[in-house]
C-alpha positions in Angstrom: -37.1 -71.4 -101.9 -39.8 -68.7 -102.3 -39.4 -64.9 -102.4 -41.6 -62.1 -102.2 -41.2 -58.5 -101.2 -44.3 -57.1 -99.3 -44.6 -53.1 -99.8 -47.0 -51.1 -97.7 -47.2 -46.9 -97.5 -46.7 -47.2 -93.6 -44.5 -48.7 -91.1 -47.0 -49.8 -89.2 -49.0 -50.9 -92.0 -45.8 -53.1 -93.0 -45.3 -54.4 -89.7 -49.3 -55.7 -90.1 -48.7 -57.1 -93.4 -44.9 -58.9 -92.4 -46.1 -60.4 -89.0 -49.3 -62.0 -91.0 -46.7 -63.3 -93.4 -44.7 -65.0 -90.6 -47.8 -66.2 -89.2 -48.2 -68.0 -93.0 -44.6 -69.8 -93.0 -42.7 -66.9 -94.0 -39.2 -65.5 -93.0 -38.4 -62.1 -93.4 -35.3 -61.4 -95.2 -32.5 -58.5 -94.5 -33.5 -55.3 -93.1 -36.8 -52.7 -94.0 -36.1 -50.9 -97.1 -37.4 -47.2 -97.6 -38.1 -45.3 -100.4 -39.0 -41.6 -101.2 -40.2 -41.3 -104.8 -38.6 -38.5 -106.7 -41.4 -36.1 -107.8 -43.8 -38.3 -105.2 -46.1 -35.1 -105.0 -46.1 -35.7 -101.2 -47.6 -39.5 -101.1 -44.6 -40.0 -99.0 -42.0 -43.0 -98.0 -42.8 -46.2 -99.2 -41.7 -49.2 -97.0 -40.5 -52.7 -98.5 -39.7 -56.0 -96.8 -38.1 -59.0 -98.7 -39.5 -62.4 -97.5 -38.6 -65.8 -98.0 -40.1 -69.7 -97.4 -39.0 -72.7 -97.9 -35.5 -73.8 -98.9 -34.2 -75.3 -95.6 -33.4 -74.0 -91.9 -33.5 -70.4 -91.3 -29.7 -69.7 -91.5 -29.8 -67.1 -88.9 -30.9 -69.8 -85.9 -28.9 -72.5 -87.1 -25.4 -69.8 -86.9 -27.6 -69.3 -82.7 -27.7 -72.7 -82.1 -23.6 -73.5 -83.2 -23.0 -70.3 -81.5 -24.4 -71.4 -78.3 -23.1 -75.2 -79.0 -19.5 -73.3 -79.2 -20.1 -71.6 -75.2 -21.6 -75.2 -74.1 -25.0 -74.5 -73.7 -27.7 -71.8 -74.5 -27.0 -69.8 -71.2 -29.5 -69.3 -68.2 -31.8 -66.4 -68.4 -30.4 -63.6 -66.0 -32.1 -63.1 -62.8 -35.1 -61.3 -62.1 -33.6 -57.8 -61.3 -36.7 -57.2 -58.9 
């Protein structure tokens, strides 16, 4: 397994940078992390976002799919509410 942690000065900017990631193989990994630098001399937050590849299923869709087997099915979308 691979890790990496991509760091950008924006959210936006981080969302950019993590959805091209996914788009090269790569999970993201935990939650956004945000950071203030003490003494940052008003650059601002910095945003962080772990990221990992390789290693095996994605843990979080294999605990969906034995979730799901568990109800007997993935359930039916709802209706349309229109």
């Amino acid at each position: 397994m691979r890790y990496t942690v991509i760091d950008a000065p924006s959210a936006g900017g981080l969302a950019l940078l993590v959805n091209q990631a996914i788009a090269d193989g790569w999970r993201p990994q935990g939650g956004v992390s945000v950071a203030v630098p003490p003494g940052d001399g008003g650059s601002g937050p910095h945003y962080y976002q772990a990221m990992v590849r390789g290693g095996g299923p994605d843990p979080l869709a294999a605990a969906v799919a034995e979730a799901a087997e568990e109800m007997g099915g993935v359930p039916a979308a709802p209706p349309d509410a229109n």
